[in-house]
PDB file of the backbone (N, CA, C, O) and the ligand in Angstrom, with CONECT records:
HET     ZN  A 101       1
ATOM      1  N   UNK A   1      -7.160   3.121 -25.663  1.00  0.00           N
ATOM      2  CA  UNK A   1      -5.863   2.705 -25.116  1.00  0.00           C
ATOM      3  C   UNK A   1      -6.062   1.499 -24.195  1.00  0.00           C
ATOM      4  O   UNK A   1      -6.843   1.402 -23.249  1.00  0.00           O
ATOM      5  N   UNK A   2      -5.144   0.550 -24.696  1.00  0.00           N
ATOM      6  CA  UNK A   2      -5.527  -0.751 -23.609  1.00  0.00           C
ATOM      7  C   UNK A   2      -4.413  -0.412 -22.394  1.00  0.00           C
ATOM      8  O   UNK A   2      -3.241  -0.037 -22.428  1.00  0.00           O
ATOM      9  N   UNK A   3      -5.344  -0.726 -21.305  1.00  0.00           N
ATOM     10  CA  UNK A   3      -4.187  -0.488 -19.598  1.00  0.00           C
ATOM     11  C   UNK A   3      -4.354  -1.959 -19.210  1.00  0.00           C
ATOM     12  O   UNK A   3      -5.326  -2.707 -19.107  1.00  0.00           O
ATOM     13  N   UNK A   4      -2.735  -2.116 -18.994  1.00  0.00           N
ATOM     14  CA  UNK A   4      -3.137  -3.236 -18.013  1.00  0.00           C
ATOM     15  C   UNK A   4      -3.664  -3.203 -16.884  1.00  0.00           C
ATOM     16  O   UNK A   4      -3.801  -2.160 -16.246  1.00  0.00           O
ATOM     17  N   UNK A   5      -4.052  -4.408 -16.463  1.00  0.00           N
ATOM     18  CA  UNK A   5      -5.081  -4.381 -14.976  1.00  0.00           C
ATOM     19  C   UNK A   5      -3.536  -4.021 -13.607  1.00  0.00           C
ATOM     20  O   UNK A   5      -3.697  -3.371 -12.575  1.00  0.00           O
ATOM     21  N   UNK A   6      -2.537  -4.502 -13.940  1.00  0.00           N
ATOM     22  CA  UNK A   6      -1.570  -4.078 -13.059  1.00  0.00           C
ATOM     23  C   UNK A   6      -1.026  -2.660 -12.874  1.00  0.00           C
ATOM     24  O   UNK A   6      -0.880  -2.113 -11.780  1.00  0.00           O
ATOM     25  N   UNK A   7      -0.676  -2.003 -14.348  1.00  0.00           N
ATOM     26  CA  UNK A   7      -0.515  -0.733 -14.231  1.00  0.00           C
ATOM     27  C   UNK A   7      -1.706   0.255 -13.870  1.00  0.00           C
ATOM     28  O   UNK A   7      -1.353   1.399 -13.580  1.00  0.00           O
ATOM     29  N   UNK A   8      -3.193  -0.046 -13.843  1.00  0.00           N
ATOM     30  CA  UNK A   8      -4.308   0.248 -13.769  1.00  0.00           C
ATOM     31  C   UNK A   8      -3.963   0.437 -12.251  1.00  0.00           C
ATOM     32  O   UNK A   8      -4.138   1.571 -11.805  1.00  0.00           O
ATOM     33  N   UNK A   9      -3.452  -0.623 -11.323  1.00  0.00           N
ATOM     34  CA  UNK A   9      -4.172  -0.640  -9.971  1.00  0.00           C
ATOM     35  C   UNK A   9      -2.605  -0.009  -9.343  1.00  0.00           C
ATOM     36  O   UNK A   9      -2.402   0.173  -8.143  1.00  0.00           O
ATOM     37  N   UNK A  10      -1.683   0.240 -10.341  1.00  0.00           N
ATOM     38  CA  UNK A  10      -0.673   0.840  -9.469  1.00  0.00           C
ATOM     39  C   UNK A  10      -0.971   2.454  -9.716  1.00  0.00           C
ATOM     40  O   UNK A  10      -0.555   3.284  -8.907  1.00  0.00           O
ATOM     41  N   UNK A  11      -1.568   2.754 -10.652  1.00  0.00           N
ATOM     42  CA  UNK A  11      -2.368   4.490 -10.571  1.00  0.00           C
ATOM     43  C   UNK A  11      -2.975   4.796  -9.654  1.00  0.00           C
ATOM     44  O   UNK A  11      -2.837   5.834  -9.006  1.00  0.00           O
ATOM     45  N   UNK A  12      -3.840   3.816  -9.445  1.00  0.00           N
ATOM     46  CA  UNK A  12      -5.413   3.937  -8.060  1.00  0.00           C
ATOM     47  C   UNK A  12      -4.298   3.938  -7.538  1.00  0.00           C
ATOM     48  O   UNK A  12      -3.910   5.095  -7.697  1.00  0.00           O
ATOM     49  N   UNK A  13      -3.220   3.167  -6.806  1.00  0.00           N
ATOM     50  CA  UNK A  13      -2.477   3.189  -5.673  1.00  0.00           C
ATOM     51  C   UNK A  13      -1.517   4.248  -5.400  1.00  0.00           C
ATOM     52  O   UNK A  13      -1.129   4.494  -4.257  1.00  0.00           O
ATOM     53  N   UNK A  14      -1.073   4.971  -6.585  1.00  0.00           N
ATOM     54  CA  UNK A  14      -0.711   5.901  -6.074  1.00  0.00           C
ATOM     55  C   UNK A  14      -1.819   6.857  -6.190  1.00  0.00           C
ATOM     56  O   UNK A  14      -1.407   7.446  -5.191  1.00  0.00           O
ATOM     57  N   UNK A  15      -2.334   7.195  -6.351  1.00  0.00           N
ATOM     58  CA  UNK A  15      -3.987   8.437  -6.070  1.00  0.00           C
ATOM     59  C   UNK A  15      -4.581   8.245  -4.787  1.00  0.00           C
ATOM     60  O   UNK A  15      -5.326   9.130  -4.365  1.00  0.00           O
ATOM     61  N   UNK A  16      -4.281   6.826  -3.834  1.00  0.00           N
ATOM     62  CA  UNK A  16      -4.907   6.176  -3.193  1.00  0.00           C
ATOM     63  C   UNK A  16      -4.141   7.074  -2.075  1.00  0.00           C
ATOM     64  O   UNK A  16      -4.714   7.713  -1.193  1.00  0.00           O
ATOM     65  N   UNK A  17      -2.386   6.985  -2.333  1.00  0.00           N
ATOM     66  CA  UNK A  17      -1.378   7.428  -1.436  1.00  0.00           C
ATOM     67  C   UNK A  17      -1.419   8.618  -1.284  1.00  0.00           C
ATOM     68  O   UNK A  17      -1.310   9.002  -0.120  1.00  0.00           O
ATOM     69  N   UNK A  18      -1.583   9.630  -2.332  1.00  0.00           N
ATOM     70  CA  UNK A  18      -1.872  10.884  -2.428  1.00  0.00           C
ATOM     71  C   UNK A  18      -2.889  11.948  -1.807  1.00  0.00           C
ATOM     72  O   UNK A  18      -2.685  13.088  -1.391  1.00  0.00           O
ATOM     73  N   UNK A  19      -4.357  10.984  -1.907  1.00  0.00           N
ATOM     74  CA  UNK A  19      -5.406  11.457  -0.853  1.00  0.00           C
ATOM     75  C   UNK A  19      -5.207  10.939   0.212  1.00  0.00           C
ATOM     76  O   UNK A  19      -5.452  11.709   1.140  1.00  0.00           O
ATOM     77  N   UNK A  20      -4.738   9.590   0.626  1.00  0.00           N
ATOM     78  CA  UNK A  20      -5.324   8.977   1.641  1.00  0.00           C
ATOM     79  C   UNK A  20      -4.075   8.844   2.786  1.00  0.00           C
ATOM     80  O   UNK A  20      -4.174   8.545   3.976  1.00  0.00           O
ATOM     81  N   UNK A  21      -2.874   9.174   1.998  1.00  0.00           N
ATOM     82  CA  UNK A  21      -1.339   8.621   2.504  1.00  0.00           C
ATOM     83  C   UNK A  21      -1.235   8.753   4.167  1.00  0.00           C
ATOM     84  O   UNK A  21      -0.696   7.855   4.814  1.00  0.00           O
ATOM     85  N   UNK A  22      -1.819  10.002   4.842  1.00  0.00           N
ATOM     86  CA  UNK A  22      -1.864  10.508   6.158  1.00  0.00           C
ATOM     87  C   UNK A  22      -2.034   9.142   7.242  1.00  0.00           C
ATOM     88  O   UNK A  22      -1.545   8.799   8.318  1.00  0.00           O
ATOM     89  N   UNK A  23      -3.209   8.506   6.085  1.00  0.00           N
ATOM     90  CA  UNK A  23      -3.590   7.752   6.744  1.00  0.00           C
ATOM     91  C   UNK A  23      -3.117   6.289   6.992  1.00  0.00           C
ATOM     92  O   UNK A  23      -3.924   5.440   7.370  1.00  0.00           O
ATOM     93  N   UNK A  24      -2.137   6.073   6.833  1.00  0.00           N
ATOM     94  CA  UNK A  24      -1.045   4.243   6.290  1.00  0.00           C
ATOM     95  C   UNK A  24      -0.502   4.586   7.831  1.00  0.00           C
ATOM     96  O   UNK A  24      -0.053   5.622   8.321  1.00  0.00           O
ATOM     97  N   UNK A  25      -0.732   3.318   8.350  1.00  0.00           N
ATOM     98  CA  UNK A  25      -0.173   3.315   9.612  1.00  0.00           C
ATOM     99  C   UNK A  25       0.380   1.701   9.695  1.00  0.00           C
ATOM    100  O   UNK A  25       0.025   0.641   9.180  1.00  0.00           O
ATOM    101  N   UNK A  26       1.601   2.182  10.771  1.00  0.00           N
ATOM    102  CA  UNK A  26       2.409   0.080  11.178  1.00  0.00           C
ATOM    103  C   UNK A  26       1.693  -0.186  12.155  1.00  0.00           C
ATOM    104  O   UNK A  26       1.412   0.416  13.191  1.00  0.00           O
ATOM    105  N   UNK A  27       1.340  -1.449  11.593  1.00  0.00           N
ATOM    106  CA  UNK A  27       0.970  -2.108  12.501  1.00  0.00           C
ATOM    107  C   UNK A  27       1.616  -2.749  13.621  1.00  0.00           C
ATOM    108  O   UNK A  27       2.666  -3.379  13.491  1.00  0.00           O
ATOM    109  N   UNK A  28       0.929  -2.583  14.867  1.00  0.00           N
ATOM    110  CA  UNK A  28       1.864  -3.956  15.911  1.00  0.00           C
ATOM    111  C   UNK A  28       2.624  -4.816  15.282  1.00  0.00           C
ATOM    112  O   UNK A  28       3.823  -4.783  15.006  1.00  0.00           O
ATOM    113  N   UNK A  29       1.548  -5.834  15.023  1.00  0.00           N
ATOM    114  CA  UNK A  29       2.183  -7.010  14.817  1.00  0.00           C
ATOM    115  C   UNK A  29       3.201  -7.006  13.544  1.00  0.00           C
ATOM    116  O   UNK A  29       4.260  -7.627  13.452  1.00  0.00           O
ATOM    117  N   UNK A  30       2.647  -6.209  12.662  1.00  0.00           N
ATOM    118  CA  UNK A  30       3.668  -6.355  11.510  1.00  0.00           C
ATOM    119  C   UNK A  30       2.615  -6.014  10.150  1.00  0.00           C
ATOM    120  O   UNK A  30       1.409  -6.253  10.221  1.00  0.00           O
ATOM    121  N   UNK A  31       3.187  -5.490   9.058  1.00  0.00           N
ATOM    122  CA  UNK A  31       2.185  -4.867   8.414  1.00  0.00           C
ATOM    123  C   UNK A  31       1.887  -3.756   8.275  1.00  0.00           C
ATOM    124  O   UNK A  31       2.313  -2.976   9.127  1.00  0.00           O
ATOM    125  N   UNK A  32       0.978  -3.172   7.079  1.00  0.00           N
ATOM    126  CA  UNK A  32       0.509  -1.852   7.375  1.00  0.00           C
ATOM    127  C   UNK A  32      -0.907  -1.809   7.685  1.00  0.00           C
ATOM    128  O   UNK A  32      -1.243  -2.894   8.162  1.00  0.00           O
ATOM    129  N   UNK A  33      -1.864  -0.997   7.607  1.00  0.00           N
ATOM    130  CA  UNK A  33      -3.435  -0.361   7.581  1.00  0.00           C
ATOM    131  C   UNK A  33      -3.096   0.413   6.730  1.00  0.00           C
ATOM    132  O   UNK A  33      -2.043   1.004   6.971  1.00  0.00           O
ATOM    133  N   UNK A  34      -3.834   0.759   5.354  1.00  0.00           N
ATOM    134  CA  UNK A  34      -4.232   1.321   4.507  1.00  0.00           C
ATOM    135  C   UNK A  34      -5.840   1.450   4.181  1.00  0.00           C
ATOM    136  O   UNK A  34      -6.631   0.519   4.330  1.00  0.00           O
ATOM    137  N   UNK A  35      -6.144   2.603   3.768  1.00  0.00           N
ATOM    138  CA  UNK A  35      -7.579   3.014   4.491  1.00  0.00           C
ATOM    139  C   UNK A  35      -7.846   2.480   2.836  1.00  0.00           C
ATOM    140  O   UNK A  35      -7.057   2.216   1.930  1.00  0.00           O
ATOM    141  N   UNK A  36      -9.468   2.462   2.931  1.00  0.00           N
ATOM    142  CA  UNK A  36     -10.215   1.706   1.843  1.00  0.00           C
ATOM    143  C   UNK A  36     -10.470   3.107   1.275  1.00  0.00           C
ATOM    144  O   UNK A  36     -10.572   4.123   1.963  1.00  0.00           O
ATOM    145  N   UNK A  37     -10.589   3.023  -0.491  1.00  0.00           N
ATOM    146  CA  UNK A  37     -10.742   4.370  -0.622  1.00  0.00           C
ATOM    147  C   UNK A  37     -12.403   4.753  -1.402  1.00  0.00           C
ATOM    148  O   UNK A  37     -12.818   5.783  -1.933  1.00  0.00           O
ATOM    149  N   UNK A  38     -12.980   3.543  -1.190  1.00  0.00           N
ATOM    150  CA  UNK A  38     -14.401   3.304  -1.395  1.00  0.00           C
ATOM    151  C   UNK A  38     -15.218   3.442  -0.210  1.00  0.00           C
ATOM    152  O   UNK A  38     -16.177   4.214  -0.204  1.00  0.00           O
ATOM    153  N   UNK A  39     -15.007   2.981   0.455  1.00  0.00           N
ATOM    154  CA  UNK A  39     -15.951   2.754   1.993  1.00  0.00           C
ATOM    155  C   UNK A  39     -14.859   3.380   2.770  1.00  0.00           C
ATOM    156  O   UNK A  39     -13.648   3.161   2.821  1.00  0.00           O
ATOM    157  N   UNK A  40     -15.816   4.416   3.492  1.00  0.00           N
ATOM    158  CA  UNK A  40     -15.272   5.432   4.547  1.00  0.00           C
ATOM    159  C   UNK A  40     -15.287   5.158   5.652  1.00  0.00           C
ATOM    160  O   UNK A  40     -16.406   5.352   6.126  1.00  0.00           O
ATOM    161  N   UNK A  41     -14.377   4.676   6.556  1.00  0.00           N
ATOM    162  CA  UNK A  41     -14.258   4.421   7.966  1.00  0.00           C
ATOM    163  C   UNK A  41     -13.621   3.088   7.222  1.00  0.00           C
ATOM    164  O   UNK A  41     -13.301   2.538   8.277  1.00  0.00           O
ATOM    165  N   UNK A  42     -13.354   2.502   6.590  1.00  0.00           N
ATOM    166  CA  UNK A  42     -12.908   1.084   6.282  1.00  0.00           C
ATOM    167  C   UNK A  42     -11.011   1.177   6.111  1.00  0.00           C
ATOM    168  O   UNK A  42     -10.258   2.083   5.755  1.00  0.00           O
ATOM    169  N   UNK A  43     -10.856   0.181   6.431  1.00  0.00           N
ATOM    170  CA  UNK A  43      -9.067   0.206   6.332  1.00  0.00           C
ATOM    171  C   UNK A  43      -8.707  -1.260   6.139  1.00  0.00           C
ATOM    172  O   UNK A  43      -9.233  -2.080   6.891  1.00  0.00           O
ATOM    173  N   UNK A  44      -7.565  -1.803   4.876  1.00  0.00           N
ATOM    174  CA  UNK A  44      -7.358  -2.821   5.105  1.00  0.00           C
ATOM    175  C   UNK A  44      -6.067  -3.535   5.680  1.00  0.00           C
ATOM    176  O   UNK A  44      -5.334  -2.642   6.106  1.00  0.00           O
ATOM    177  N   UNK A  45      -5.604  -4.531   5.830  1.00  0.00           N
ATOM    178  CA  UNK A  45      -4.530  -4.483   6.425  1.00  0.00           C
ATOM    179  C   UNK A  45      -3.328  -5.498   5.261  1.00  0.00           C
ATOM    180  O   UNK A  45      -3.411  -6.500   4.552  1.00  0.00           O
ATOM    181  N   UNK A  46      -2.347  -4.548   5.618  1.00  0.00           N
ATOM    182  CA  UNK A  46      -1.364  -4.989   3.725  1.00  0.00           C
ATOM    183  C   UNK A  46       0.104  -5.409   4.374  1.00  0.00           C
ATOM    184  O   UNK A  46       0.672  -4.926   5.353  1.00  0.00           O
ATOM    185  N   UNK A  47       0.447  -6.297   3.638  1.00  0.00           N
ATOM    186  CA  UNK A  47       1.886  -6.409   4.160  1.00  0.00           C
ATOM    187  C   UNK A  47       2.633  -6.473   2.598  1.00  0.00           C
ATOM    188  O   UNK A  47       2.158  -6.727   1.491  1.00  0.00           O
ATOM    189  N   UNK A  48       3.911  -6.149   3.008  1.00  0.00           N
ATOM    190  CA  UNK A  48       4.870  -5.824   2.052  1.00  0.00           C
ATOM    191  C   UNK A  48       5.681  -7.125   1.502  1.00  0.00           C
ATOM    192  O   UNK A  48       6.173  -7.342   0.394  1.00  0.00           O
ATOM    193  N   UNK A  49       5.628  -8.066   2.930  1.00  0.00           N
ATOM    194  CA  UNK A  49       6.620  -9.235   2.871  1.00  0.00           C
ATOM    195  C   UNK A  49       6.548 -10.291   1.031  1.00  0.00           C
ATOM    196  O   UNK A  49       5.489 -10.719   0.571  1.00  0.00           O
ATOM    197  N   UNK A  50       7.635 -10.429   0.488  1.00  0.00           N
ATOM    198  CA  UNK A  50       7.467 -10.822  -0.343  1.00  0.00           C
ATOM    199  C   UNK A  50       7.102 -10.544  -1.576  1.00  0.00           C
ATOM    200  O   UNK A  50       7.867  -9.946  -2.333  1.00  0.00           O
ATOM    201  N   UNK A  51       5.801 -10.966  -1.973  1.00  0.00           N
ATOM    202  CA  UNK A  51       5.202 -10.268  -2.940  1.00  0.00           C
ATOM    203  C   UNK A  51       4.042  -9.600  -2.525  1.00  0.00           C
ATOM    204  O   UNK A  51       3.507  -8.951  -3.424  1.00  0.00           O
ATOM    205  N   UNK A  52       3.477  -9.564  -1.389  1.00  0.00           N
ATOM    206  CA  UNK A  52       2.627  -8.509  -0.892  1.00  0.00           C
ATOM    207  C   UNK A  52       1.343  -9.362  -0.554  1.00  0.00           C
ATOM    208  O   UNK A  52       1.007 -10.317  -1.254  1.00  0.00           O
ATOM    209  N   UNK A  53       0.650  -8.955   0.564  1.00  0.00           N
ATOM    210  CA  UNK A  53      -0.556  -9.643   0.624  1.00  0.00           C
ATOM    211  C   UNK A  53      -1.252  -8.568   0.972  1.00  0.00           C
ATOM    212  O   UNK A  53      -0.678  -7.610   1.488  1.00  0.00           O
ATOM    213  N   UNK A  54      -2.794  -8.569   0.705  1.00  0.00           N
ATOM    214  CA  UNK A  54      -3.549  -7.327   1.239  1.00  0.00           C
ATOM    215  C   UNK A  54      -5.288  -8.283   1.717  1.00  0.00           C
ATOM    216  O   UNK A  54      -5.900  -9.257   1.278  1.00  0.00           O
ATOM    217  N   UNK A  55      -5.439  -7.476   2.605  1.00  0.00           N
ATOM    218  CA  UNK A  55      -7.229  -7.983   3.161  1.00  0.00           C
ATOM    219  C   UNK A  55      -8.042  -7.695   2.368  1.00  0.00           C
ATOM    220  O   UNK A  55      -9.168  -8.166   2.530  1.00  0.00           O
ATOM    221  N   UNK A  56      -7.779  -6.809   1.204  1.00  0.00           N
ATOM    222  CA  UNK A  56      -9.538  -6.383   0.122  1.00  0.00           C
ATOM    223  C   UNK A  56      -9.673  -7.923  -0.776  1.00  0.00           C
ATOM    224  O   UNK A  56      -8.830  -8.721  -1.186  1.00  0.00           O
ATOM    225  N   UNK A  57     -11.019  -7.874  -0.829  1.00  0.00           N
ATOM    226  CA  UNK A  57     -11.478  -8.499  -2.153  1.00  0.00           C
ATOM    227  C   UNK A  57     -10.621  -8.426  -3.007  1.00  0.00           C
ATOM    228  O   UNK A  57      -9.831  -9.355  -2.843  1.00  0.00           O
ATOM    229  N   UNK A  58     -10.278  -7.634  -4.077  1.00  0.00           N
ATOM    230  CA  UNK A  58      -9.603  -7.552  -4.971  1.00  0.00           C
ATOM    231  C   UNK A  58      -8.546  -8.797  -4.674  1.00  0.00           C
ATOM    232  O   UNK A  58      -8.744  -9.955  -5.040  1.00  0.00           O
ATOM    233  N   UNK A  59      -7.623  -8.427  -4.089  1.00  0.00           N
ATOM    234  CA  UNK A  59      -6.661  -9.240  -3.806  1.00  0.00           C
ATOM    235  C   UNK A  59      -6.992 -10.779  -3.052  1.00  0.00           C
ATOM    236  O   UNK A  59      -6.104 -11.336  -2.407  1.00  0.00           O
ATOM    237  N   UNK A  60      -7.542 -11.025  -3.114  1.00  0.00           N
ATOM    238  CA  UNK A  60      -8.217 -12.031  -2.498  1.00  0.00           C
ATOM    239  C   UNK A  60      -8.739 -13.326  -3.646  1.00  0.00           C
ATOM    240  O   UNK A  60      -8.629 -14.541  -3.478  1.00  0.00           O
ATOM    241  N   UNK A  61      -9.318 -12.602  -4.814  1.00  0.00           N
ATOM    242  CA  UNK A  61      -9.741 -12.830  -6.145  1.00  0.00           C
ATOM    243  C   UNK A  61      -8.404 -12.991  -6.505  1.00  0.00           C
ATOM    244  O   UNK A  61      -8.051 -14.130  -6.196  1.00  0.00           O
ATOM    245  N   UNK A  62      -7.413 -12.285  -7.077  1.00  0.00           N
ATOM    246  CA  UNK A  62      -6.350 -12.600  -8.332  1.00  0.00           C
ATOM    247  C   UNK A  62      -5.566 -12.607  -7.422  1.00  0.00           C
ATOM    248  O   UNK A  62      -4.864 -13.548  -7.793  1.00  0.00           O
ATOM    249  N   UNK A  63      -5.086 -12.241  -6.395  1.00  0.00           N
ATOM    250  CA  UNK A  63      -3.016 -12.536  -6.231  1.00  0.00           C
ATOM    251  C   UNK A  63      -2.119 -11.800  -6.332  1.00  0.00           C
ATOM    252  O   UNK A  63      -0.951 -11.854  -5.947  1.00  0.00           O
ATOM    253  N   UNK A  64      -3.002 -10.684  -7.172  1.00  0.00           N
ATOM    254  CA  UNK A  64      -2.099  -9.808  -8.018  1.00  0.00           C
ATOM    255  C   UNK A  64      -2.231  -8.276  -6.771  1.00  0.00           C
ATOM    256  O   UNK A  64      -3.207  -7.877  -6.136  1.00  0.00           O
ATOM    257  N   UNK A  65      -1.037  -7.836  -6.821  1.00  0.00           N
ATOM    258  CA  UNK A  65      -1.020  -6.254  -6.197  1.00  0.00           C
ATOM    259  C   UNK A  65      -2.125  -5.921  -6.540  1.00  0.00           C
ATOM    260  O   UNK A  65      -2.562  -6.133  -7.671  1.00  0.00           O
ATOM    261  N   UNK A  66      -2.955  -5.169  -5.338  1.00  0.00           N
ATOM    262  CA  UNK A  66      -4.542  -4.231  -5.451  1.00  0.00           C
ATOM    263  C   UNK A  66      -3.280  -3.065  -4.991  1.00  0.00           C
ATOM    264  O   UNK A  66      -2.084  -3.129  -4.706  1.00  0.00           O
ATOM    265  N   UNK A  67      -4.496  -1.819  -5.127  1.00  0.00           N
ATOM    266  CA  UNK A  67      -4.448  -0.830  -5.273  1.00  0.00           C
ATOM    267  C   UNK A  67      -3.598  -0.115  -3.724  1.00  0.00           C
ATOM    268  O   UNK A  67      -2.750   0.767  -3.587  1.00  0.00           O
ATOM    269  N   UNK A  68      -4.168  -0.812  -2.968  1.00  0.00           N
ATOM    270  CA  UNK A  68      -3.765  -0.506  -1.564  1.00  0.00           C
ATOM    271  C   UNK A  68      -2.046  -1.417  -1.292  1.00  0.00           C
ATOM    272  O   UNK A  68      -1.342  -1.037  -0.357  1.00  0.00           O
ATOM    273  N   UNK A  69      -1.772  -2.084  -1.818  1.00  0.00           N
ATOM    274  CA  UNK A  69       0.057  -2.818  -1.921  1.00  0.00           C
ATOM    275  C   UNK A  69       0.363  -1.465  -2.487  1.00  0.00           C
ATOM    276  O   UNK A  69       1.029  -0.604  -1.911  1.00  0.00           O
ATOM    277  N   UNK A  70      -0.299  -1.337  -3.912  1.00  0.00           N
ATOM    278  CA  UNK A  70       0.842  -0.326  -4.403  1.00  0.00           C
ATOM    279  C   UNK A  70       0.666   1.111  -3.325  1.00  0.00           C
ATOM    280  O   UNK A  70       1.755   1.662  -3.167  1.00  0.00           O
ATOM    281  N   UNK A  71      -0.211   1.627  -2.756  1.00  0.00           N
ATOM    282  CA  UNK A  71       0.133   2.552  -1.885  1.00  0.00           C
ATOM    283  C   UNK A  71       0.554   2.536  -0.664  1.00  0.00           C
ATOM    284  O   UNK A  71       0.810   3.625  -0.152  1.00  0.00           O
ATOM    285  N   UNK A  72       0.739   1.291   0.131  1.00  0.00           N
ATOM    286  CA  UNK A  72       1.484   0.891   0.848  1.00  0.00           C
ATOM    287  C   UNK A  72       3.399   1.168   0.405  1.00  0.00           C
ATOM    288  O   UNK A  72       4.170   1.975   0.925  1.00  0.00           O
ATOM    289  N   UNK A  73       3.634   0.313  -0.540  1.00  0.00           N
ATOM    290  CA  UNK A  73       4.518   0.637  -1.464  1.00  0.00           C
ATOM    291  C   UNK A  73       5.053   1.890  -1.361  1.00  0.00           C
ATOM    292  O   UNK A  73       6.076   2.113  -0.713  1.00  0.00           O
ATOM    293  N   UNK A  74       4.238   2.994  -2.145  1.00  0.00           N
ATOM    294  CA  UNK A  74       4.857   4.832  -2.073  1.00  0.00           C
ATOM    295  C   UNK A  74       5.465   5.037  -0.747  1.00  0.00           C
ATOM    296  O   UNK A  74       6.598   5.425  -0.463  1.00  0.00           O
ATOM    297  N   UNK A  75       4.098   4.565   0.296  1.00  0.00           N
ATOM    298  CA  UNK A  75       4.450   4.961   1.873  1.00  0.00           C
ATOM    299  C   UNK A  75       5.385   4.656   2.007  1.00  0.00           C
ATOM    300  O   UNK A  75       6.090   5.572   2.432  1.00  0.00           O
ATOM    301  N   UNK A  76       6.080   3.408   1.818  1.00  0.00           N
ATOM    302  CA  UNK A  76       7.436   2.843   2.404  1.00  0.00           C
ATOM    303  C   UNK A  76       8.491   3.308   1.878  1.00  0.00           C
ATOM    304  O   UNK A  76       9.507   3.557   2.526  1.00  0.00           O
ATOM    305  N   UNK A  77       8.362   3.480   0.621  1.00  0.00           N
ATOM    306  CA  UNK A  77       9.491   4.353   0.201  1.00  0.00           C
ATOM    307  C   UNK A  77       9.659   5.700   0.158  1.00  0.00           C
ATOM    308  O   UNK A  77      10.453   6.213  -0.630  1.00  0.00           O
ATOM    309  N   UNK A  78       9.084   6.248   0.820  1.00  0.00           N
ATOM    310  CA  UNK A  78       8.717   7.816   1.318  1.00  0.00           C
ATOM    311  C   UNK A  78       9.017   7.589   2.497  1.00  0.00           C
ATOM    312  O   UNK A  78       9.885   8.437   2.702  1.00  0.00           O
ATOM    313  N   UNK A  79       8.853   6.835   3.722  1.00  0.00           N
ATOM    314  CA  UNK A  79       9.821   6.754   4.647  1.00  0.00           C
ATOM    315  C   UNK A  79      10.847   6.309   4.980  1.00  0.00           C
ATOM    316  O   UNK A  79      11.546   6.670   5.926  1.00  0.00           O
ATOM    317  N   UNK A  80      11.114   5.106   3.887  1.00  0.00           N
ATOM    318  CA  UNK A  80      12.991   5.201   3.756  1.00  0.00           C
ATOM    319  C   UNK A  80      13.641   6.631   3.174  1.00  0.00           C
ATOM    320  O   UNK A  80      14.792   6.934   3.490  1.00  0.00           O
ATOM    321  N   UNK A  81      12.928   7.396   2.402  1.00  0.00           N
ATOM    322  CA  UNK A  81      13.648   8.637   1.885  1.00  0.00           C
ATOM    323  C   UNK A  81      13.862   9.718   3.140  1.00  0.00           C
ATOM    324  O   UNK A  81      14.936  10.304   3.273  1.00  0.00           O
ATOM    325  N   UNK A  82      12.516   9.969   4.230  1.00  0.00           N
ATOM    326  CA  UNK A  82      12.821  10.538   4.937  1.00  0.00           C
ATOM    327  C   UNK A  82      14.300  10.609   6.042  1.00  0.00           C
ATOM    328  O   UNK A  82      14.879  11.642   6.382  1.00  0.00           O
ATOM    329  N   UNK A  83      14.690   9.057   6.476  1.00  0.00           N
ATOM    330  CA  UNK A  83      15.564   8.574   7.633  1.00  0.00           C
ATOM    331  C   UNK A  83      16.477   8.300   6.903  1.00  0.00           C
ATOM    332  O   UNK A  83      17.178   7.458   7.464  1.00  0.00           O
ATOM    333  N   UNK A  84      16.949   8.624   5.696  1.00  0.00           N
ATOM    334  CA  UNK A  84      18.098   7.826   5.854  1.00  0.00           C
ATOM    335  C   UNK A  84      19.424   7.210   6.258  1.00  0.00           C
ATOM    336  O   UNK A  84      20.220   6.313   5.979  1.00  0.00           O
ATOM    337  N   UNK A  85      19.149   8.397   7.221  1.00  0.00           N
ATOM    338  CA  UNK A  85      20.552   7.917   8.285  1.00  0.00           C
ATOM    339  C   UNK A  85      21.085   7.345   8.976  1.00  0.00           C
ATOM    340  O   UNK A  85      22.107   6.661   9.038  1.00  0.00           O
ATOM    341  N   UNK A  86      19.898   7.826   9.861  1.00  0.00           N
ATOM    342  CA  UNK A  86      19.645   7.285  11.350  1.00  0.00           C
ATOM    343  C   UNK A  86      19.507   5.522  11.387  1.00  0.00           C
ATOM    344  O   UNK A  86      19.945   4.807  12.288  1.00  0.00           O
ATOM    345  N   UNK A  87      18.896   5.139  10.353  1.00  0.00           N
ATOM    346  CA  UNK A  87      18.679   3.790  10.190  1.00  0.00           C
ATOM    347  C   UNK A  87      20.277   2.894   9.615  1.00  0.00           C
ATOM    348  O   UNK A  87      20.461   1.678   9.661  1.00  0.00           O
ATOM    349  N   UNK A  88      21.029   3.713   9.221  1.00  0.00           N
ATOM    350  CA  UNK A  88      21.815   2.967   9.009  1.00  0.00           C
ATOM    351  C   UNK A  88      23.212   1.800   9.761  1.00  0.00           C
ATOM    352  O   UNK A  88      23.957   2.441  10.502  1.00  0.00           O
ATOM    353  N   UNK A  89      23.394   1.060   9.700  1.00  0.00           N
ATOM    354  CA  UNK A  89      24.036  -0.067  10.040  1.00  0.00           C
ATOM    355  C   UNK A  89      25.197   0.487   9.956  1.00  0.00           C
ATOM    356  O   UNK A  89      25.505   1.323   9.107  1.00  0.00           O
ATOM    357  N   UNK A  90      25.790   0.132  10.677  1.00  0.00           N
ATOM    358  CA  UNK A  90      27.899   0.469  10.836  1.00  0.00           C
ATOM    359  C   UNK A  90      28.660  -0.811  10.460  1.00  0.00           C
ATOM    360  O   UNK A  90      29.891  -0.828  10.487  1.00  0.00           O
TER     361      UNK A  90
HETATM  362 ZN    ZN A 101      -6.107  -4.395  -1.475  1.00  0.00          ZN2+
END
């Protein structure tokens, strides 16, 4: 079966969210931390803005969503599902 390399790294990303999700935190400045799911104690730092930028290699190389956007991604929309109220505009 041929996978694309995009749908490939949005699987890892959600498997990524699934073990690791506890761990996606906002950043200060803006952004998330998403923990590395290769190297332990490692975390990279991902933003959503746009089309997404992330600190791994991977993404660094192609441009393209790594594994850690797309679980950034789940996170965010798992906490818009939680609030949806409270956040809303009048
Ligand atoms: Zn990445």
């Amino acid at each position: 079966m041929i996978e694309s390399s995009v749908a490939r790294r949005a699987r890892r990303g959600l498997a990524l969210w699934r073990d690791r999700g506890a761990e996606i935190r906002p950043m200060p400045a803006g952004g998330l931390s998403v923990p590395s799911c290769s190297e332990p104690g490692r975390s990279y730092w991902v933003s959503l803005v746009v089309e997404g930028r992330c600190g791994c290699a991977d993404w660094r190389l192609r441009r393209e969503p790594c594994k850690h956007i797309f679980a950034a991604l789940v996170w965010a929309a798992k906490r818009r599902q939680r609030q949806p109220c409270e956040r809303r505009v009048a």
